[in-house]
N, CA and C atoms as a LAMMPS dump frame, in Angstrom:
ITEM: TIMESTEP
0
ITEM: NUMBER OF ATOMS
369
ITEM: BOX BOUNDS ff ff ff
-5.0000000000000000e+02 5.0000000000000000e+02
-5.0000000000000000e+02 5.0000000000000000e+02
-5.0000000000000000e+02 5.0000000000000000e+02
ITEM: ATOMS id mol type element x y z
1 1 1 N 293.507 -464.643 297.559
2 1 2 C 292.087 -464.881 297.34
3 1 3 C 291.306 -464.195 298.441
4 2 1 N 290.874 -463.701 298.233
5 2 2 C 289.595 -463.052 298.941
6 2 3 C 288.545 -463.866 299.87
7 3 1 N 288.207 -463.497 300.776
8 3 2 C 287.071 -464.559 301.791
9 3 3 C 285.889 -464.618 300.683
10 4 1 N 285.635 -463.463 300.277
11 4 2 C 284.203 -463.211 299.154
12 4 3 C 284.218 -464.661 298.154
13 5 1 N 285.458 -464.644 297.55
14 5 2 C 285.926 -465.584 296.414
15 5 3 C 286.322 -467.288 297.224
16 6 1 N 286.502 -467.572 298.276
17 6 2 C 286.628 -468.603 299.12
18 6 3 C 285.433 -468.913 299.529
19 7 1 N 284.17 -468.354 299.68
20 7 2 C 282.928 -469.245 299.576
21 7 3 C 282.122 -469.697 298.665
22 8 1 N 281.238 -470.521 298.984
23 8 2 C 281.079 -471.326 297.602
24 8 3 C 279.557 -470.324 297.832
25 9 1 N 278.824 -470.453 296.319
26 9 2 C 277.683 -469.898 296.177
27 9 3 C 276.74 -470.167 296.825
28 10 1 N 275.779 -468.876 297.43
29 10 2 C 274.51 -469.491 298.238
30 10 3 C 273.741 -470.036 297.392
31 11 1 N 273.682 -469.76 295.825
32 11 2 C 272.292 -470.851 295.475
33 11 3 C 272.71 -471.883 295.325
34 12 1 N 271.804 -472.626 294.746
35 12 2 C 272.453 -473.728 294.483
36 12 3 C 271.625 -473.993 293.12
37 13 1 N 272.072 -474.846 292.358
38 13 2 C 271.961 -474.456 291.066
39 13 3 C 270.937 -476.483 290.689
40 14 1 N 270.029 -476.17 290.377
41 14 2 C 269.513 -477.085 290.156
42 14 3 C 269.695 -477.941 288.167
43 15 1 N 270.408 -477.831 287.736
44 15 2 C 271.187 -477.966 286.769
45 15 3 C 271.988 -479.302 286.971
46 16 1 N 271.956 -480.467 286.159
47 16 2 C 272.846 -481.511 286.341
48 16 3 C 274.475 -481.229 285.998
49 17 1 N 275.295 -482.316 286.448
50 17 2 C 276.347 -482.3 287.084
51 17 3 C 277.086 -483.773 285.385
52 18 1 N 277.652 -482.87 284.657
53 18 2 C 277.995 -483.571 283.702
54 18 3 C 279.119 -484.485 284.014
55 19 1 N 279.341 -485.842 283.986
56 19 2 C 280.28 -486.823 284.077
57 19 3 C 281.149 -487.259 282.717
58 20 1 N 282.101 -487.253 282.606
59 20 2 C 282.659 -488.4 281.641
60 20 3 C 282.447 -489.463 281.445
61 21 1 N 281.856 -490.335 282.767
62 21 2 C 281.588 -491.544 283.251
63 21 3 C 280.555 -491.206 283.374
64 22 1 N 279.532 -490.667 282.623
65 22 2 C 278.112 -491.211 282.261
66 22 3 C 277.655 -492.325 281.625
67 23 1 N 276.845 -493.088 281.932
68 23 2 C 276.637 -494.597 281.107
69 23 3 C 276.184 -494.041 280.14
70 24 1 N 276.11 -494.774 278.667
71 24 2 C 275 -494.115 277.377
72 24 3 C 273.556 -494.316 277.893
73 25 1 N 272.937 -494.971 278.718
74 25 2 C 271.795 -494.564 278.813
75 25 3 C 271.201 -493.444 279.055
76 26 1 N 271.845 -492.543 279.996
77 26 2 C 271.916 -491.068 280.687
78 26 3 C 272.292 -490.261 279.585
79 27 1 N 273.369 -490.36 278.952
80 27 2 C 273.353 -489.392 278.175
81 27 3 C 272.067 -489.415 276.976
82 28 1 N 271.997 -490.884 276.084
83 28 2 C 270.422 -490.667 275.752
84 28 3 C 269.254 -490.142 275.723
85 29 1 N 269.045 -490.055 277.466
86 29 2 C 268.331 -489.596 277.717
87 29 3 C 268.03 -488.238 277.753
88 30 1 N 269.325 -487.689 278.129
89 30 2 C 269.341 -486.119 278.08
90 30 3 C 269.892 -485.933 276.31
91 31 1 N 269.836 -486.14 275.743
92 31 2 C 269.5 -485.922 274.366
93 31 3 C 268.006 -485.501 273.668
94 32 1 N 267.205 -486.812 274.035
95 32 2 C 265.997 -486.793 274.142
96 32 3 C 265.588 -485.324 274.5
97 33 1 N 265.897 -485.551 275.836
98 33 2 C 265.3 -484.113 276.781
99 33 3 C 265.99 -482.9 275.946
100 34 1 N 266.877 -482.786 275.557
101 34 2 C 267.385 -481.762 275.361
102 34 3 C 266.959 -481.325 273.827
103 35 1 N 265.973 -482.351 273.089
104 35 2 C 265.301 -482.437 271.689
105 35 3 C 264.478 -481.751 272.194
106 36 1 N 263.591 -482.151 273.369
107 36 2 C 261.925 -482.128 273.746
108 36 3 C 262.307 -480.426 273.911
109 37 1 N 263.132 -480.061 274.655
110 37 2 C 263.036 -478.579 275.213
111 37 3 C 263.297 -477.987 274.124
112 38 1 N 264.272 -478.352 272.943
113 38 2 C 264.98 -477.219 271.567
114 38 3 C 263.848 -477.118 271.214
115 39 1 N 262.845 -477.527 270.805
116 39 2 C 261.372 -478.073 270.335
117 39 3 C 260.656 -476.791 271.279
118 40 1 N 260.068 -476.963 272.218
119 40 2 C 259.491 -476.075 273.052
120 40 3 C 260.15 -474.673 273.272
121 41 1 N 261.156 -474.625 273.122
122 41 2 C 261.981 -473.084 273.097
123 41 3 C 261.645 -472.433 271.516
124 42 1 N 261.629 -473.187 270.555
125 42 2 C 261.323 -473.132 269.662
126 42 3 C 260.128 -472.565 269.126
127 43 1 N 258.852 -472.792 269.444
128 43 2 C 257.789 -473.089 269.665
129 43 3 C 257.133 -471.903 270.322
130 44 1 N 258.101 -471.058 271.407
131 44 2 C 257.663 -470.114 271.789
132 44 3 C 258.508 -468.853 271.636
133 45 1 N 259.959 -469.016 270.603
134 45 2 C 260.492 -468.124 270.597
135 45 3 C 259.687 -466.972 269.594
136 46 1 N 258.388 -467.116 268.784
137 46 2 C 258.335 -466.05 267.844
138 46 3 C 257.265 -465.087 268.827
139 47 1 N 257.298 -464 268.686
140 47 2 C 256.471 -462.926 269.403
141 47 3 C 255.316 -463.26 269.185
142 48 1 N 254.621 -463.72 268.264
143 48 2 C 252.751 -463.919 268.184
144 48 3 C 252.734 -464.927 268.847
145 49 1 N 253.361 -466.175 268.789
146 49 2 C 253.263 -467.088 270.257
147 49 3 C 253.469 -466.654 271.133
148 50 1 N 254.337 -466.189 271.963
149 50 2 C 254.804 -465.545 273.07
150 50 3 C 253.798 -465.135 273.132
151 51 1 N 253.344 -464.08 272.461
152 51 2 C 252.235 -463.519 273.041
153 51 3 C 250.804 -463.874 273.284
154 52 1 N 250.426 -464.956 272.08
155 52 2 C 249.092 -465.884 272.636
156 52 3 C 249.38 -466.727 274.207
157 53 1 N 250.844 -467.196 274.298
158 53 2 C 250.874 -467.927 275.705
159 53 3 C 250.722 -466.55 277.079
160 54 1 N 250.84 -465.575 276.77
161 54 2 C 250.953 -464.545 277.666
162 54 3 C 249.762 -464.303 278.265
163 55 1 N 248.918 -464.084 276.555
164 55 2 C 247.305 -464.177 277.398
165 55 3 C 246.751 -465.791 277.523
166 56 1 N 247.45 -466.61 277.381
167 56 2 C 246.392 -467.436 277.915
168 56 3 C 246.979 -468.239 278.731
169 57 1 N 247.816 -467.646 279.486
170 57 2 C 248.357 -467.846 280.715
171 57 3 C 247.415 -467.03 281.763
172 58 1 N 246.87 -466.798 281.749
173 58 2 C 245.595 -465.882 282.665
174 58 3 C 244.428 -466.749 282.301
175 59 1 N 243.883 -467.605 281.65
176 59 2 C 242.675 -468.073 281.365
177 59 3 C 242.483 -468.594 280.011
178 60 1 N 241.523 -469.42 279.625
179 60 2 C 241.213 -469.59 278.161
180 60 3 C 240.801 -468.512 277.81
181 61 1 N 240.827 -468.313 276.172
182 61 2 C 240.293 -467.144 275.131
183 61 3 C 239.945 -468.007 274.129
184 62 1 N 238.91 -467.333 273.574
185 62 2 C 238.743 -467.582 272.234
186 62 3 C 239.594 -467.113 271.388
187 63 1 N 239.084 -467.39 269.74
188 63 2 C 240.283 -466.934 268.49
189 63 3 C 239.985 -465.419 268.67
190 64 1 N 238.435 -465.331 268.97
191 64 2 C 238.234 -463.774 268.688
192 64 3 C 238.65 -462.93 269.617
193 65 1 N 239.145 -463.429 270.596
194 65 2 C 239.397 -462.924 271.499
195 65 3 C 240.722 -462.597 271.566
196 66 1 N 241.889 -463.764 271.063
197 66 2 C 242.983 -463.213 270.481
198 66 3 C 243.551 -462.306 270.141
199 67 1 N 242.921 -462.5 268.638
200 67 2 C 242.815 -461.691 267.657
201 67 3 C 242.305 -459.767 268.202
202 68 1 N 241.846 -459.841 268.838
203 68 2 C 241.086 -458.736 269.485
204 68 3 C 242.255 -458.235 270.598
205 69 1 N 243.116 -458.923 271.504
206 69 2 C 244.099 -458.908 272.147
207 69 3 C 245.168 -458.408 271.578
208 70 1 N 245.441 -459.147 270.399
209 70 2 C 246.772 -459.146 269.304
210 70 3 C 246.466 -457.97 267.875
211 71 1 N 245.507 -457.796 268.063
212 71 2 C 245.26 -456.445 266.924
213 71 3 C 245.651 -457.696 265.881
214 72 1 N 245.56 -458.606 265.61
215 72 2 C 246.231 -459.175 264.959
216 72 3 C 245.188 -459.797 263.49
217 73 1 N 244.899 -460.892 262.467
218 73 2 C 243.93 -460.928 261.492
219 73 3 C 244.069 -462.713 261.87
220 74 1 N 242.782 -462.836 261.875
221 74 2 C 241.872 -464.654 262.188
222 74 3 C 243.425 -465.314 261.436
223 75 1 N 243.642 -465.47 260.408
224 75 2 C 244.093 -466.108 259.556
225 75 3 C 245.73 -466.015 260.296
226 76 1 N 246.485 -465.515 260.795
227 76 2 C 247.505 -465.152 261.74
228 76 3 C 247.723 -465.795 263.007
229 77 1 N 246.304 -465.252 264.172
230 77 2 C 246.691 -465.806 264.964
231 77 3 C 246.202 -467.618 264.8
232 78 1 N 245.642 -467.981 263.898
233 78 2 C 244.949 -469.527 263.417
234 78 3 C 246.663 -470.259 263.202
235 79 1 N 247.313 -469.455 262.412
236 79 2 C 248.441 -470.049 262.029
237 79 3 C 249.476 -470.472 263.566
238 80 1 N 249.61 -469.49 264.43
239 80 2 C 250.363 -469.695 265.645
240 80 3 C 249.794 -470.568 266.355
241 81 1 N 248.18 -470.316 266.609
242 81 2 C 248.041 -471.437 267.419
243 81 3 C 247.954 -472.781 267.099
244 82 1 N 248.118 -473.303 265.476
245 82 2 C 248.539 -474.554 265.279
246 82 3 C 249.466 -474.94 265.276
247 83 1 N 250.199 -473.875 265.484
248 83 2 C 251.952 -474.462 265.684
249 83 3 C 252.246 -474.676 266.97
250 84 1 N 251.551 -474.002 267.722
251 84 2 C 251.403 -474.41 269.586
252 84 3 C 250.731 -475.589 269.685
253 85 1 N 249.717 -476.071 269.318
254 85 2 C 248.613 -476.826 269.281
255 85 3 C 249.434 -478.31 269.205
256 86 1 N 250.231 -478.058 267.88
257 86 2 C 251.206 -479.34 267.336
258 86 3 C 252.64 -479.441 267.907
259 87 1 N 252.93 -478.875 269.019
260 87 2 C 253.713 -478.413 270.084
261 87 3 C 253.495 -479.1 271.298
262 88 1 N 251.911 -479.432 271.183
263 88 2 C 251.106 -479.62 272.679
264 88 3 C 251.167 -478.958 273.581
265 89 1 N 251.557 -477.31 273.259
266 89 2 C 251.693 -476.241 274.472
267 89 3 C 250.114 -475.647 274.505
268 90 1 N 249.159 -476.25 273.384
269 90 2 C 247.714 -475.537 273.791
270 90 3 C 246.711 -476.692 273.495
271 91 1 N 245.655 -476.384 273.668
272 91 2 C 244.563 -477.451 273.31
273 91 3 C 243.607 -476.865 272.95
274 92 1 N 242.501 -477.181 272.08
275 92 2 C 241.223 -476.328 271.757
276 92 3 C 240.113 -476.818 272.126
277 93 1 N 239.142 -476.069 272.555
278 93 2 C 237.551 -476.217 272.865
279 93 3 C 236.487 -475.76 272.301
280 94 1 N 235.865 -476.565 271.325
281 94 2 C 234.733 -475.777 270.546
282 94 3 C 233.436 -475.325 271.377
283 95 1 N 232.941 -474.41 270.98
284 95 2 C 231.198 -474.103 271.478
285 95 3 C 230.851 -473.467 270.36
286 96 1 N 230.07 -474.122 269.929
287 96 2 C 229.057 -473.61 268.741
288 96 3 C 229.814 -473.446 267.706
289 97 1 N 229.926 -472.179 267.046
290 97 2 C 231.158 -471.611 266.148
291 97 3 C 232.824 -471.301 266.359
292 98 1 N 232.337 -470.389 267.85
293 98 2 C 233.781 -470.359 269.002
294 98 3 C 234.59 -471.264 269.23
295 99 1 N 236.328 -471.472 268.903
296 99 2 C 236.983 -472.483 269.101
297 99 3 C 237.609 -471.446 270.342
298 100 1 N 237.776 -471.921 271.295
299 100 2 C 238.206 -471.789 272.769
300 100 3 C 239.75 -472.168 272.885
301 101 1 N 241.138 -471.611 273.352
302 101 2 C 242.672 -471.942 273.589
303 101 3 C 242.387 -471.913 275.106
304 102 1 N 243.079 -472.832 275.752
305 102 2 C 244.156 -472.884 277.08
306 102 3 C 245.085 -473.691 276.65
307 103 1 N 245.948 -473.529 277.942
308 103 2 C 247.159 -473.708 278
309 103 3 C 247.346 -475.506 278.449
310 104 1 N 247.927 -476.324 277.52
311 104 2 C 247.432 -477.841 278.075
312 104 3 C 248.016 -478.204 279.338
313 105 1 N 248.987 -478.006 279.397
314 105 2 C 249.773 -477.953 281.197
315 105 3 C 250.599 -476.568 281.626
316 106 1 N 251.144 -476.695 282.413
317 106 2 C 252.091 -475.647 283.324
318 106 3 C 252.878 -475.167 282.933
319 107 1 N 254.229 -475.533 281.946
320 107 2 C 255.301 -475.593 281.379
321 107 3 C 254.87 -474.411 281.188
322 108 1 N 254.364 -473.868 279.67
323 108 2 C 254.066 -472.416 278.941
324 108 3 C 254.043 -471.221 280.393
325 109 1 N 253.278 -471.443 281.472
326 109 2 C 252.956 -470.468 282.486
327 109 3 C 254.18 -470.305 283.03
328 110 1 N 254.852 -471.555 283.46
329 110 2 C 256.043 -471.278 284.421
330 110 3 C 256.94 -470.309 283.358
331 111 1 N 256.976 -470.472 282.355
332 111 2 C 258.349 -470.032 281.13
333 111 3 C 257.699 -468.417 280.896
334 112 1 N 256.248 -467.839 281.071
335 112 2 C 256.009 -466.948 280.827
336 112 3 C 256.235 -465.615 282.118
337 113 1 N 256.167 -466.653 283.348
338 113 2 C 256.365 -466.166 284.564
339 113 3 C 258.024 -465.41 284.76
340 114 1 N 258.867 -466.52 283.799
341 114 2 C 260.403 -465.837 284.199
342 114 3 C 260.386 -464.822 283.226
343 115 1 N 259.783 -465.416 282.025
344 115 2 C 260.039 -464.152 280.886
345 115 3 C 259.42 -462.837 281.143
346 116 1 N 258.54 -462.597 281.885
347 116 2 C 258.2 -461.491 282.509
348 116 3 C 258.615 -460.654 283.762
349 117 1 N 259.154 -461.904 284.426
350 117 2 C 260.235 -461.336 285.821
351 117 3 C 261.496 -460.658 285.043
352 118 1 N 262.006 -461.434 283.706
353 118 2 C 263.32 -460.839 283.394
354 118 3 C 262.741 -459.704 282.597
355 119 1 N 261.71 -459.563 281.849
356 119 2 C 261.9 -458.772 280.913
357 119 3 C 260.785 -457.508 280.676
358 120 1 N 259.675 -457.614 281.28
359 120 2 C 258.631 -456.964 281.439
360 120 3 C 258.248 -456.399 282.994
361 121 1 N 258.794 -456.749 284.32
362 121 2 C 258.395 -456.382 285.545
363 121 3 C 259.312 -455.056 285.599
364 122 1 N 258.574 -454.203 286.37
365 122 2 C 259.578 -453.103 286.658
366 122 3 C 260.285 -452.918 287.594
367 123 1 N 261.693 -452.457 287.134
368 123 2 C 262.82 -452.547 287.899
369 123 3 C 263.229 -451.836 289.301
Protein backbone atom coordinates (compact mmCIF):
# COMPACT_ATOMS: atom_id res chain seq x y z
CA UNK A 1 0.00 0.00 0.00
CA UNK A 2 1.19 3.18 -0.76
CA UNK A 3 1.54 6.24 1.94
CA UNK A 4 -0.85 8.18 -0.80
CA UNK A 5 -3.49 5.20 -0.26
CA UNK A 6 -2.78 4.98 3.78
CA UNK A 7 -4.23 8.42 4.37
CA UNK A 8 -7.54 9.05 4.90
CA UNK A 9 -9.19 11.91 2.74
CA UNK A 10 -8.68 15.63 3.38
CA UNK A 11 -12.35 16.44 2.86
CA UNK A 12 -14.55 15.43 4.70
CA UNK A 13 -17.70 14.54 3.38
CA UNK A 14 -20.74 16.00 4.93
CA UNK A 15 -23.09 13.10 3.87
CA UNK A 16 -24.63 10.80 6.66
CA UNK A 17 -23.12 7.71 7.91
CA UNK A 18 -25.68 4.77 7.18
CA UNK A 19 -26.22 2.22 10.21
CA UNK A 20 -27.95 -1.11 10.29
CA UNK A 21 -28.83 -0.11 13.74
CA UNK A 22 -30.76 2.79 12.72
CA UNK A 23 -34.00 3.13 14.81
CA UNK A 24 -37.20 3.39 12.25
CA UNK A 25 -37.61 6.76 13.25
CA UNK A 26 -34.31 7.94 11.40
CA UNK A 27 -34.74 6.03 8.69
CA UNK A 28 -38.39 7.63 8.24
CA UNK A 29 -37.17 10.44 8.34
CA UNK A 30 -34.66 10.26 5.71
CA UNK A 31 -37.29 8.83 3.49
CA UNK A 32 -39.30 11.81 3.90
CA UNK A 33 -36.17 13.87 3.10
CA UNK A 34 -35.17 11.87 0.48
CA UNK A 35 -39.11 12.36 -1.12
CA UNK A 36 -38.73 16.24 -0.41
CA UNK A 37 -35.31 16.37 -2.48
CA UNK A 38 -36.57 13.54 -5.53
CA UNK A 39 -39.37 16.26 -5.70
CA UNK A 40 -37.01 19.31 -5.95
CA UNK A 41 -34.41 17.57 -8.27
CA UNK A 42 -37.28 16.95 -10.18
CA UNK A 43 -38.64 20.20 -10.40
CA UNK A 44 -35.52 21.60 -11.70
CA UNK A 45 -34.26 18.94 -13.86
CA UNK A 46 -36.08 20.31 -17.22
CA UNK A 47 -33.99 23.13 -19.05
CA UNK A 48 -36.89 25.93 -19.10
CA UNK A 49 -36.81 25.64 -15.29
CA UNK A 50 -33.27 25.49 -14.93
CA UNK A 51 -33.23 28.20 -16.76
CA UNK A 52 -36.02 30.52 -15.19
CA UNK A 53 -34.09 29.61 -11.70
CA UNK A 54 -30.80 30.84 -13.41
CA UNK A 55 -32.24 34.15 -14.06
CA UNK A 56 -33.93 34.60 -11.12
CA UNK A 57 -31.27 33.71 -9.12
CA UNK A 58 -29.85 37.29 -9.81
CA UNK A 59 -33.14 39.12 -8.87
CA UNK A 60 -36.92 39.05 -9.47
CA UNK A 61 -38.27 39.26 -13.23
CA UNK A 62 -41.29 39.57 -14.56
CA UNK A 63 -43.16 36.95 -17.10
CA UNK A 64 -42.14 39.46 -19.72
CA UNK A 65 -39.12 39.54 -18.80
CA UNK A 66 -38.63 35.84 -18.93
CA UNK A 67 -40.02 35.26 -21.78
CA UNK A 68 -37.76 38.03 -23.30
CA UNK A 69 -34.66 36.17 -21.52
CA UNK A 70 -35.88 32.67 -22.76
CA UNK A 71 -36.83 33.69 -26.40
CA UNK A 72 -39.37 31.62 -25.18
CA UNK A 73 -43.81 32.19 -25.77
CA UNK A 74 -46.07 33.66 -22.40
CA UNK A 75 -47.94 30.43 -22.54
CA UNK A 76 -44.45 28.24 -21.94
CA UNK A 77 -42.69 30.02 -19.65
CA UNK A 78 -46.51 30.40 -17.51
CA UNK A 79 -46.46 26.61 -17.66
CA UNK A 80 -42.79 26.20 -15.85
CA UNK A 81 -43.29 28.65 -13.54
CA UNK A 82 -46.36 26.87 -12.12
CA UNK A 83 -44.66 23.90 -11.78
CA UNK A 84 -41.91 25.80 -9.69
CA UNK A 85 -44.52 27.82 -8.00
CA UNK A 86 -46.29 24.30 -6.86
CA UNK A 87 -42.75 23.14 -5.97
CA UNK A 88 -42.46 26.24 -3.66
CA UNK A 89 -39.09 26.94 -5.44
CA UNK A 90 -40.80 30.48 -6.62
CA UNK A 91 -43.41 32.86 -5.46
CA UNK A 92 -45.30 35.57 -7.44
CA UNK A 93 -45.85 39.35 -7.11
CA UNK A 94 -48.47 41.20 -8.91
CA UNK A 95 -48.28 45.07 -9.98
CA UNK A 96 -50.92 46.15 -12.02
CA UNK A 97 -50.98 43.66 -15.01
CA UNK A 98 -47.14 42.49 -14.32
CA UNK A 99 -46.93 39.21 -12.33
CA UNK A 100 -43.32 39.51 -10.80
CA UNK A 101 -41.03 35.67 -9.98
CA UNK A 102 -38.32 35.38 -7.18
CA UNK A 103 -36.88 32.80 -5.83
CA UNK A 104 -38.91 31.84 -2.34
CA UNK A 105 -35.70 30.78 -0.39
CA UNK A 106 -31.97 29.82 -0.99
CA UNK A 107 -32.14 26.19 -1.95
CA UNK A 108 -32.78 27.03 -6.00
CA UNK A 109 -29.52 29.65 -5.71
CA UNK A 110 -27.28 27.36 -3.80
CA UNK A 111 -28.19 24.30 -6.54
CA UNK A 112 -27.70 26.89 -9.39
CA UNK A 113 -24.34 28.03 -7.94
CA UNK A 114 -22.85 24.25 -8.20
CA UNK A 115 -24.59 23.71 -11.46
CA UNK A 116 -22.69 26.45 -12.87
CA UNK A 117 -19.32 25.78 -11.05
CA UNK A 118 -19.67 22.18 -12.64
CA UNK A 119 -21.00 22.97 -15.81
CA UNK A 120 -20.93 26.48 -17.19
CA UNK A 121 -17.63 28.26 -15.41
CA UNK A 122 -14.59 28.15 -17.45
CA UNK A 123 -12.09 25.71 -17.05
Amino acid sequence: MTAEAAQPSQTTSRLPVFDKNMCHEDMERMMTNAETASNFLKAISHEGRLMILCHLATGEKSVTELEELLSARQSAVSQQLTRLRLEGLVSPRREGKAIYYRLKDDRPKKIMEVVYEMFCSAE
